[in-house]
C-alpha positions as CSV (number, residue, x, y, z in Angstrom):
1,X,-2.6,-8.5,-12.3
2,X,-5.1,-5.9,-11.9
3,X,-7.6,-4.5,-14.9
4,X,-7.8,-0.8,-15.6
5,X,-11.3,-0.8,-14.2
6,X,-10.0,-2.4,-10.8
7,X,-7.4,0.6,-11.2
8,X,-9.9,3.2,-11.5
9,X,-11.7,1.6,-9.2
10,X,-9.0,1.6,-6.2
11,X,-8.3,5.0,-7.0
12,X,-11.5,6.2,-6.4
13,X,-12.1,4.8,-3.1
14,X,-8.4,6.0,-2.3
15,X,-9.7,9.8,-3.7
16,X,-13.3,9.3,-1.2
17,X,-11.2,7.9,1.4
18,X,-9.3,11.3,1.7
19,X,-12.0,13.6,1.1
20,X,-13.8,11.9,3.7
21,X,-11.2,12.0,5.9
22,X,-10.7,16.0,5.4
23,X,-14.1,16.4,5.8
24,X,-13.6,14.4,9.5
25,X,-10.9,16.7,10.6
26,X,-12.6,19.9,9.2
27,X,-15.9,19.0,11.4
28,X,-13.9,18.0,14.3
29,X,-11.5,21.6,14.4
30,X,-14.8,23.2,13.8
31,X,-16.4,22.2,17.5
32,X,-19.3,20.2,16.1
């Protein structure tokens, strides 16, 4: 049993989790 703001909550940190990891891979191709 989860609440909607635990939802929300885990979906955000799902949403930062991949943004973060694009942002990895995007420095990392670049050479820096």
């Amino acid at each position: 049993y989860t609440t909607a703001l635990e939802e929300a909550d885990n979906a955000g940190f799902e949403a930062g989790a991949s943004l973060l990891r694009d942002a990895v891979t995007r420095r990392g191709s670049n050479g820096r």
